[in-house]
LUMDREN-933723 format. One line per field, with one value per residue: residue in one letter; x negated, y negated, z negated of N, C-alpha, C, O, CB in turn. Coordinates in nm, 3 decimals. Glycine has a CB too. Layout:
BEGIN
type [A, ...]
n.c1 [X, ...]
n.c2 [Y, ...]
n.c3 [Z, ...]
ca.c1 [X, ...]
ca.c2 [Y, ...]
ca.c3 [Z, ...]
c.c1 [X, ...]
c.c2 [Y, ...]
c.c3 [Z, ...]
o.c1 [X, ...]
o.c2 [Y, ...]
o.c3 [Z, ...]
cb.c1 [X, ...]
cb.c2 [Y, ...]
cb.c3 [Z, ...]
END
This chain:
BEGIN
type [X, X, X, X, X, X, X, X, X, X, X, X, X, X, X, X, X, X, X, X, X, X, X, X, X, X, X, X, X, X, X, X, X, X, X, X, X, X, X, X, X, X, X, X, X, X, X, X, X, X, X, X, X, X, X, X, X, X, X, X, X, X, X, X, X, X, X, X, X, X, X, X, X, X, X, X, X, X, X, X, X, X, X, X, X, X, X, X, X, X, X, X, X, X, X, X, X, X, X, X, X, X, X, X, X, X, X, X, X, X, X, X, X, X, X, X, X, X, X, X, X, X, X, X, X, X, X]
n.c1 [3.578, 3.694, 3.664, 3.720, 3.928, 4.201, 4.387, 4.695, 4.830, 5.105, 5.144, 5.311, 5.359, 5.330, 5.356, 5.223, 5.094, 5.194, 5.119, 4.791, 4.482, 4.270, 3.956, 3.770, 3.518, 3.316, 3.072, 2.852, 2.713, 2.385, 2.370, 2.572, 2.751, 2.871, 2.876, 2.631, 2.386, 2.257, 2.381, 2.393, 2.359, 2.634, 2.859, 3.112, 3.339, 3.610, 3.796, 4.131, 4.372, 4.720, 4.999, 5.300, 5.537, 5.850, 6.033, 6.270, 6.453, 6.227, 5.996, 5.719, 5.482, 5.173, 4.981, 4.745, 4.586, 4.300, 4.039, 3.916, 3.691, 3.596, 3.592, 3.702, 3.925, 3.985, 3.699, 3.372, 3.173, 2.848, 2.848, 2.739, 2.464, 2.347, 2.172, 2.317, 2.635, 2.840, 3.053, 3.003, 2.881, 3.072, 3.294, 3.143, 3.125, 3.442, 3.443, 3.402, 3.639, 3.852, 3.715, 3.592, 3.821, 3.918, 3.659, 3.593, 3.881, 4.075, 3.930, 3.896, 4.216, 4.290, 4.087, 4.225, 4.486, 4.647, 4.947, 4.904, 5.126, 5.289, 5.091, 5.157, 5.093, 4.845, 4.580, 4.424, 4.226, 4.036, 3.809]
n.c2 [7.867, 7.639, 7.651, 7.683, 7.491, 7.469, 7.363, 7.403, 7.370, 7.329, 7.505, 7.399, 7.486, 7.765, 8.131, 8.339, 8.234, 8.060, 7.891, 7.726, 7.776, 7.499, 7.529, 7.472, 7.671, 7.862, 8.048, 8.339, 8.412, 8.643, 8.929, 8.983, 9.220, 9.300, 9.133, 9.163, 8.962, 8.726, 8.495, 8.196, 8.097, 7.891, 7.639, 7.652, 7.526, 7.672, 7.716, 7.925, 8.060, 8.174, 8.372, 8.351, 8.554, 8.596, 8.741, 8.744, 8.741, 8.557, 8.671, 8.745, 8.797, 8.792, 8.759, 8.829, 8.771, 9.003, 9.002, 9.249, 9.190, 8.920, 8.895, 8.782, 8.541, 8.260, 8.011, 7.937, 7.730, 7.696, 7.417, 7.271, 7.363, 7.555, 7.661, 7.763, 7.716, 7.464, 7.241, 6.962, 6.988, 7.120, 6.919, 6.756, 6.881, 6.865, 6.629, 6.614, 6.692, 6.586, 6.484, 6.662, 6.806, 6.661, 6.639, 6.905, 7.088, 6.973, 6.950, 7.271, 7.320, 7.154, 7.308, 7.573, 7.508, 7.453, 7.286, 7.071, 7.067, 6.936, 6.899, 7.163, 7.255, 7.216, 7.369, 7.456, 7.636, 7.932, 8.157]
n.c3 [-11.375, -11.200, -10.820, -10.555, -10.315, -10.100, -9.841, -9.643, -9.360, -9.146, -8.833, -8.560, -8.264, -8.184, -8.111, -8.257, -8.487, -8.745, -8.966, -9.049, -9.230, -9.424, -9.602, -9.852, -10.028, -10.312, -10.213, -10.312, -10.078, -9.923, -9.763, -9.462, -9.360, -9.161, -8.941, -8.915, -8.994, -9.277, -9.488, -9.647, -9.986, -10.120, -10.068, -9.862, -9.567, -9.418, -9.174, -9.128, -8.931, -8.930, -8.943, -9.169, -9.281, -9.366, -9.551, -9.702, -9.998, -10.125, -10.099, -9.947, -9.637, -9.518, -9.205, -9.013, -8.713, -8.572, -8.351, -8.116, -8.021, -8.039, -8.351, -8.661, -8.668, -8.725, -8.873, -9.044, -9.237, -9.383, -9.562, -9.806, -9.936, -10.214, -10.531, -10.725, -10.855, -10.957, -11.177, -11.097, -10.820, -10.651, -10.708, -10.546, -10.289, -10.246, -10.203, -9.970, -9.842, -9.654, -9.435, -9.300, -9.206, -9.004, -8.887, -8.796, -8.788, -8.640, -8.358, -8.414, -8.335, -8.126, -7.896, -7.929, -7.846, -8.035, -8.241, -8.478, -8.769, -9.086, -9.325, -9.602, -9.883, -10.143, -10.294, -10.572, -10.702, -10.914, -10.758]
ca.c1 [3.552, 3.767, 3.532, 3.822, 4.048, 4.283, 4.513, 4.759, 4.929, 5.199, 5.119, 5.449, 5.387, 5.246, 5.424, 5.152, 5.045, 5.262, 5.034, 4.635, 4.422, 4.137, 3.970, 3.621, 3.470, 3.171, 2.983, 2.703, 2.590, 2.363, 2.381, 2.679, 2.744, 3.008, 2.824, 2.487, 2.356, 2.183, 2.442, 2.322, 2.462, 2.623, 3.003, 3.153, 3.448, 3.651, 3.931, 4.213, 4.510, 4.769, 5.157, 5.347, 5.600, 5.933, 6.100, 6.418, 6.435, 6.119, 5.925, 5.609, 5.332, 5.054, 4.953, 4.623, 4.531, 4.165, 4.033, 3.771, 3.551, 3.512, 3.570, 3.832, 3.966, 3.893, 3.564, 3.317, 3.057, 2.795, 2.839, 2.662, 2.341, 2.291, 2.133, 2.455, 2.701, 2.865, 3.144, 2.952, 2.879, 3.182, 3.334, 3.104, 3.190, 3.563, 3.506, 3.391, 3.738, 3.916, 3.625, 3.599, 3.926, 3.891, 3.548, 3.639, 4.026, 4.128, 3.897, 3.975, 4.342, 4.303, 4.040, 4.338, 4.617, 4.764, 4.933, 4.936, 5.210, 5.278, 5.041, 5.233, 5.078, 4.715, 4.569, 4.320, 4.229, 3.869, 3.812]
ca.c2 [7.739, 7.655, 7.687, 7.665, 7.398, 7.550, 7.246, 7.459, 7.309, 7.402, 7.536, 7.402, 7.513, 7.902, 8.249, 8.415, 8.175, 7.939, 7.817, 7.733, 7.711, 7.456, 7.541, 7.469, 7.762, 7.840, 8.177, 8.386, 8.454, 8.699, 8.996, 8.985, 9.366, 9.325, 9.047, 9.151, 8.819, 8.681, 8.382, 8.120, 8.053, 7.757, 7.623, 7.644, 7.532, 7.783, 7.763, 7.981, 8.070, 8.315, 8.369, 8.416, 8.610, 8.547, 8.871, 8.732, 8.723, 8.527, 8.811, 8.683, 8.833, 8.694, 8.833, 8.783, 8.908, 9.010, 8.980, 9.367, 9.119, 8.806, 8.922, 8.711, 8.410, 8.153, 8.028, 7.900, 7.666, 7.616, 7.225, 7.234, 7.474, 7.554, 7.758, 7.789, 7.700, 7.392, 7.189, 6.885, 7.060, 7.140, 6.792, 6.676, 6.995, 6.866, 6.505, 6.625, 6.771, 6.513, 6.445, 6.803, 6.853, 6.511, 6.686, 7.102, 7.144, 6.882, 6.965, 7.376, 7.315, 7.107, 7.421, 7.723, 7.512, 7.471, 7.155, 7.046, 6.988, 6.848, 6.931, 7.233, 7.231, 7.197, 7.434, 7.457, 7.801, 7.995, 8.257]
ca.c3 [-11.311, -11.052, -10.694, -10.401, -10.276, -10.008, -9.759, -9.611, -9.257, -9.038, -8.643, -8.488, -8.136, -8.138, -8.204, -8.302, -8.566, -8.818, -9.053, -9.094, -9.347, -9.436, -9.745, -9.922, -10.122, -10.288, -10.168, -10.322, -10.011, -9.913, -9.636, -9.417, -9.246, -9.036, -8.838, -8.915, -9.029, -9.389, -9.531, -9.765, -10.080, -10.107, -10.027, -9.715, -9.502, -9.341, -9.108, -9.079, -8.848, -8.982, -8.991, -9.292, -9.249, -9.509, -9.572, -9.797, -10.140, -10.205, -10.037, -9.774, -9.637, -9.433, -9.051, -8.974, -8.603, -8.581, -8.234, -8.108, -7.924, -8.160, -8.478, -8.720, -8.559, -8.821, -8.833, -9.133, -9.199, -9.495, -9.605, -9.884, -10.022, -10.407, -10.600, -10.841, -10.876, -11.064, -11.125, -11.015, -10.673, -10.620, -10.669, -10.434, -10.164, -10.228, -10.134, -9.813, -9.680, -9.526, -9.335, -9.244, -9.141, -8.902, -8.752, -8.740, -8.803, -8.493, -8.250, -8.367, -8.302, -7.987, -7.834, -7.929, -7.810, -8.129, -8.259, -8.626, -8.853, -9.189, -9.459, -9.655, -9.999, -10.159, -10.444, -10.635, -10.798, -10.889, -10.644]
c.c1 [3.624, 3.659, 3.612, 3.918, 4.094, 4.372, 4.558, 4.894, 5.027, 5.150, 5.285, 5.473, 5.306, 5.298, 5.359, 5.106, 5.195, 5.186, 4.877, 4.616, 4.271, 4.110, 3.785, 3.599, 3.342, 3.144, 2.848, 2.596, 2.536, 2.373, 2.545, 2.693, 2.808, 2.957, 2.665, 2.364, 2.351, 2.307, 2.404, 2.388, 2.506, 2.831, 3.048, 3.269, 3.489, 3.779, 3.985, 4.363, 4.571, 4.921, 5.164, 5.513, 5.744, 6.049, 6.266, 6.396, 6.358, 5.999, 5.839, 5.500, 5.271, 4.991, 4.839, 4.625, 4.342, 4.142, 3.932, 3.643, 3.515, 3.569, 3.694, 3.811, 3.976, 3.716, 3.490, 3.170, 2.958, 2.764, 2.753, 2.559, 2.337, 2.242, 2.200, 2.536, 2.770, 2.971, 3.099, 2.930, 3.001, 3.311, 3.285, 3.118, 3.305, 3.599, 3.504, 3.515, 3.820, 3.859, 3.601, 3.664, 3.905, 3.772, 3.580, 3.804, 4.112, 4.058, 3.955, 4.093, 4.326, 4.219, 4.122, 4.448, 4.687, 4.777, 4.962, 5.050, 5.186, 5.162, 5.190, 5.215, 4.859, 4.716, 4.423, 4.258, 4.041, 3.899, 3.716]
c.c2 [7.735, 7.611, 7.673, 7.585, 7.457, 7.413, 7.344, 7.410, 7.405, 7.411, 7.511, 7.451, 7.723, 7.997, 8.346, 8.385, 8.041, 7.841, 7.806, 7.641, 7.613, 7.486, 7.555, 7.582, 7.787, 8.024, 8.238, 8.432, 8.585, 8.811, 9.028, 9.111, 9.361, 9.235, 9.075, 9.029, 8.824, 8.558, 8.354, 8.094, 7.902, 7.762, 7.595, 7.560, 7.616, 7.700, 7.850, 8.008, 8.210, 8.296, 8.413, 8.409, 8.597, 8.687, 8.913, 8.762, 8.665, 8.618, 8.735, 8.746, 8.791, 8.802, 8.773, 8.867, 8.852, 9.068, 9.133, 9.293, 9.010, 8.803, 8.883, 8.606, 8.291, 8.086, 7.949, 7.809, 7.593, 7.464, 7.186, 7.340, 7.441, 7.648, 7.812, 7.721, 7.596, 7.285, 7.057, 6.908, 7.084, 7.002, 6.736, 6.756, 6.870, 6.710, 6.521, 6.621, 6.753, 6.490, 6.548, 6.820, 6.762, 6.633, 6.829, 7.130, 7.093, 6.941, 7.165, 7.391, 7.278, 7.265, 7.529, 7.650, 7.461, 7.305, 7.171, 6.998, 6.919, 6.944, 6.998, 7.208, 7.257, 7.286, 7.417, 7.564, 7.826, 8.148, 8.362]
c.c3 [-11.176, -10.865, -10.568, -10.404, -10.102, -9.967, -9.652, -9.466, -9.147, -8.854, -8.652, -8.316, -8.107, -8.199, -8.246, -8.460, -8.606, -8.889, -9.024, -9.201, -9.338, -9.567, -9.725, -10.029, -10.185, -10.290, -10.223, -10.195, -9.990, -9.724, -9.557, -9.316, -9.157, -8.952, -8.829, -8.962, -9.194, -9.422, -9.648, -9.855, -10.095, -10.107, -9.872, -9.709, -9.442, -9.276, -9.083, -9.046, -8.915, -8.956, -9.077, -9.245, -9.391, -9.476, -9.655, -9.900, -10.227, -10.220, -9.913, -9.798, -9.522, -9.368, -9.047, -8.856, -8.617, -8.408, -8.266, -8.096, -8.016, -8.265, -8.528, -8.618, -8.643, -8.770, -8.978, -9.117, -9.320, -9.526, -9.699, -9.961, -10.107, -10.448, -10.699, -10.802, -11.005, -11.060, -11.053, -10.893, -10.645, -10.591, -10.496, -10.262, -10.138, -10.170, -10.010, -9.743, -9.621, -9.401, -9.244, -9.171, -9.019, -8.768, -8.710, -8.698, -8.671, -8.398, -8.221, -8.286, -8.113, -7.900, -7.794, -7.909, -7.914, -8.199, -8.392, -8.672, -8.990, -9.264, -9.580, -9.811, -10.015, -10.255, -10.463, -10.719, -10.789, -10.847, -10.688]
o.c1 [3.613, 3.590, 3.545, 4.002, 4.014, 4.427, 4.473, 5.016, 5.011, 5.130, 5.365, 5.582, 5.245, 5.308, 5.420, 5.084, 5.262, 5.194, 4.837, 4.660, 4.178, 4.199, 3.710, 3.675, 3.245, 3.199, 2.741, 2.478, 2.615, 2.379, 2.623, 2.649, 2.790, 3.006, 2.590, 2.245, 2.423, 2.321, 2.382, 2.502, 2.428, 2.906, 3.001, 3.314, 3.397, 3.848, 3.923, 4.456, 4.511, 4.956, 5.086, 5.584, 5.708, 6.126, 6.336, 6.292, 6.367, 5.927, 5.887, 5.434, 5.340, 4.953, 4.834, 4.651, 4.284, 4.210, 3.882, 3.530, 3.404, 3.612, 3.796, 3.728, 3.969, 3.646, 3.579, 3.086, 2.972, 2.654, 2.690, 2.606, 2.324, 2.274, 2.151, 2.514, 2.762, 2.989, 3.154, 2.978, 3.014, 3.387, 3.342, 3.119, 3.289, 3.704, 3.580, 3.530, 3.880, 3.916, 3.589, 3.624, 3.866, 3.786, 3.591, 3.839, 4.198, 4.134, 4.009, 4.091, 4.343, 4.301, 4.120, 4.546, 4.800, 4.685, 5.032, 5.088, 5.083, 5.163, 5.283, 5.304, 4.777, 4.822, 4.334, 4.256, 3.955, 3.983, 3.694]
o.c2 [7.807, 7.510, 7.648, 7.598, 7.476, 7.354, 7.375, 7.419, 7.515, 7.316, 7.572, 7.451, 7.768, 7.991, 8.449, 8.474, 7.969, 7.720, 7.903, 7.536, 7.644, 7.479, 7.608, 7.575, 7.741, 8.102, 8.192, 8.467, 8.673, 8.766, 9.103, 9.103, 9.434, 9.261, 9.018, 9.055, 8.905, 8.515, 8.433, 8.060, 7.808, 7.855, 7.513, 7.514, 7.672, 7.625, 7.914, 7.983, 8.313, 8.178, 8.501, 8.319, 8.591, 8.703, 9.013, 8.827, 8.677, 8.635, 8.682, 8.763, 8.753, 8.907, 8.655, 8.988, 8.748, 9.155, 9.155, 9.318, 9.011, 8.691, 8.923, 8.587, 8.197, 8.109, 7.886, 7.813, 7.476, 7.412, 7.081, 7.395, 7.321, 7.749, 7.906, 7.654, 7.628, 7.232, 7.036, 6.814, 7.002, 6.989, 6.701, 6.700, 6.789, 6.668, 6.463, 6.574, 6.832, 6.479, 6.528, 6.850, 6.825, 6.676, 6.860, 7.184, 7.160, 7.007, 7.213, 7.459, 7.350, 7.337, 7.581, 7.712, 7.419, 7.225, 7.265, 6.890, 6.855, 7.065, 6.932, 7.148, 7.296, 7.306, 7.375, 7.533, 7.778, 8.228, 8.460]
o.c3 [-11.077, -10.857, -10.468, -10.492, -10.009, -10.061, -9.568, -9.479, -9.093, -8.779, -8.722, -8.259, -8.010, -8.322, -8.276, -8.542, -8.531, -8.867, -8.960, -9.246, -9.262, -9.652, -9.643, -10.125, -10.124, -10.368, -10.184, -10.193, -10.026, -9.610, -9.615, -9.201, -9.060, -8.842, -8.751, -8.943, -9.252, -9.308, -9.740, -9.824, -10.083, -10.137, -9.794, -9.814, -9.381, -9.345, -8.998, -9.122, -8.945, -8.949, -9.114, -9.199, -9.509, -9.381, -9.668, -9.910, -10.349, -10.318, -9.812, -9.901, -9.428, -9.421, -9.081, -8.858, -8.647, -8.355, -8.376, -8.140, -8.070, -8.293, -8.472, -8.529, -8.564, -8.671, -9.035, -9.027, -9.354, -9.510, -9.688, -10.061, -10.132, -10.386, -10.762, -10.702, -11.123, -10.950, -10.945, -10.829, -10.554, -10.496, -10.393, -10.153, -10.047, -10.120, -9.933, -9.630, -9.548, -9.292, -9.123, -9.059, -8.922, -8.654, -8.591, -8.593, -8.614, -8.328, -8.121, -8.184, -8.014, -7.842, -7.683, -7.951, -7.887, -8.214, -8.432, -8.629, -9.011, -9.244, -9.625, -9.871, -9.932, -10.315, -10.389, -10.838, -10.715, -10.889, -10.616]
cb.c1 [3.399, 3.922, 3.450, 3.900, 3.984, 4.375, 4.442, 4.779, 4.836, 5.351, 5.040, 5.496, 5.295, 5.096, 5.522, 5.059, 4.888, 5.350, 5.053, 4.527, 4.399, 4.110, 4.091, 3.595, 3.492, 3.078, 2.948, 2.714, 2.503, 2.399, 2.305, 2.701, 2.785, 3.192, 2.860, 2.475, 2.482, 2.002, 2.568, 2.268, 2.419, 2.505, 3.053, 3.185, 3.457, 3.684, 3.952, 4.182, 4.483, 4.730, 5.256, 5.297, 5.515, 6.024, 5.990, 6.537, 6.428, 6.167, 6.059, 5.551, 5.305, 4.929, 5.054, 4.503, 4.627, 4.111, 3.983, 3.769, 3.591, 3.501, 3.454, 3.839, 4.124, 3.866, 3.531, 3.316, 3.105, 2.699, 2.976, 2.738, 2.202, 2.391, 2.041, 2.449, 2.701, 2.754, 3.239, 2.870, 2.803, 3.204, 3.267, 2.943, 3.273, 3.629, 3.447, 3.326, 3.793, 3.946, 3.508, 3.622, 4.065, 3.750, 3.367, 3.614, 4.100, 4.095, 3.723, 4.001, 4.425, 4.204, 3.957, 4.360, 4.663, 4.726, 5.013, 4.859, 5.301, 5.431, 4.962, 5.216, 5.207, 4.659, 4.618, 4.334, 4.356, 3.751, 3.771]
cb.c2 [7.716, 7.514, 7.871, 7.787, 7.202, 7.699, 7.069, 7.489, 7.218, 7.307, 7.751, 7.250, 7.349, 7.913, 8.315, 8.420, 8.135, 7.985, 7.875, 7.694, 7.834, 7.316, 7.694, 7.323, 7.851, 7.723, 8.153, 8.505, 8.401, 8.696, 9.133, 8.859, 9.498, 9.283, 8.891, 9.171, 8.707, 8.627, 8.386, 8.008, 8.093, 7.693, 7.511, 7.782, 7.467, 7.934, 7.743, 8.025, 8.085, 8.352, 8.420, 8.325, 8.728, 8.330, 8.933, 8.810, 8.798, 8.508, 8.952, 8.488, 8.977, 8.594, 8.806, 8.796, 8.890, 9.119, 8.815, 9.480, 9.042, 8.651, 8.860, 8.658, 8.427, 8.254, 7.948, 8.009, 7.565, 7.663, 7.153, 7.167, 7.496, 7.545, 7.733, 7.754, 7.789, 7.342, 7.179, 6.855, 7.192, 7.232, 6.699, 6.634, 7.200, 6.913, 6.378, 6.752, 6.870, 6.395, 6.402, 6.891, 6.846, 6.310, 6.687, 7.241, 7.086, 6.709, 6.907, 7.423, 7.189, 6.920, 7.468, 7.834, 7.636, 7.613, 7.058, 6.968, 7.060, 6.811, 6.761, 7.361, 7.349, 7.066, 7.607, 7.372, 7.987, 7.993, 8.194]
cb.c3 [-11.294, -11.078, -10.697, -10.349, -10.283, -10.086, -9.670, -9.733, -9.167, -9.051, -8.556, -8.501, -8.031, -8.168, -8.151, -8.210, -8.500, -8.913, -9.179, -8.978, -9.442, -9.400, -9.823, -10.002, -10.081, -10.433, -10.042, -10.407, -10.067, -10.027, -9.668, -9.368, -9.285, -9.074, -8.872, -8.795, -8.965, -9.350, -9.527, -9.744, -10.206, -9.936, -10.107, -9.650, -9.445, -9.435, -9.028, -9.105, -8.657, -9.155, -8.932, -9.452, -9.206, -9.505, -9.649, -9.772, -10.175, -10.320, -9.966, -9.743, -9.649, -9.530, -8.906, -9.076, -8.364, -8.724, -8.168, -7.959, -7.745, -8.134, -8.539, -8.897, -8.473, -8.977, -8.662, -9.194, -9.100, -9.509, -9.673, -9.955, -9.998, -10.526, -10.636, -10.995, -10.852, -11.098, -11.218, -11.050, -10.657, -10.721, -10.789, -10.474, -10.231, -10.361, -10.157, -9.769, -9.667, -9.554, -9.387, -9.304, -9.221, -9.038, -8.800, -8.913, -8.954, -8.481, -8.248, -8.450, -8.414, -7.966, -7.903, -8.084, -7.773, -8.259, -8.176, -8.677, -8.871, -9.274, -9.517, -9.605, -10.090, -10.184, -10.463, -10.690, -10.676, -11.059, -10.498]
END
């Protein structure tokens, strides 16, 4: 069942970062160790900042920096609670994420400096 939609934009002003991602997923949830924290099942939004790196030949790999002090540099946010998982839920996650992007992805950008470009490509895959 496909469960993630991924919108993929260009950073045009930052050499640390080329691209970010917005993307809706859905999460079992549960105990989170590395932060210490309980997360609910459900579908999220995430943002994240990354470079991808193009190596020639049709060769790329993707830089993530991870901050000591605050963790990844993304950030996430449960939109919708379920108890499963379904493609109906998931529709209704996916109408959210224009609206999303409008309320998290703009104000992220504007906070770190970073300015948006075009919309790269969209997918759709189960995660």
């Amino acid at each position: 069942m496909i469960n993630t939609c991924t919108r993929t934009f260009e950073i045009v002003n930052n050499d640390a970062y080329n691209r970010i991602d917005a993307k809706i997923y859905y999460d079992l949830g549960g105990v989170n160790y590395f932060f210490g924290t309980v997360e609910q099942r459900g579908y999220y939004f995430s943002i994240n900042p990354y470079r991808l790196i193009d190596h020639g030949n049709g060769i790329f790999s993707r830089e993530t920096i991870i901050s000591p002090t605050a963790g990844t540099t993304g950030e996430k946010t449960c939109i919708l609670p379920v108890t499963r998982q379904s493609k109906k839920r998931y529709e209704e996650a996916k109408a959210q994420l224009d609206e999303l992007i409008e309320r998290f992805l703009e104000p992220y950008c504007n906070e770190h400096g970073l300015v948006l470009g075009e919309m790269v490509k969209e997918v759709e895959r189960e995660r």
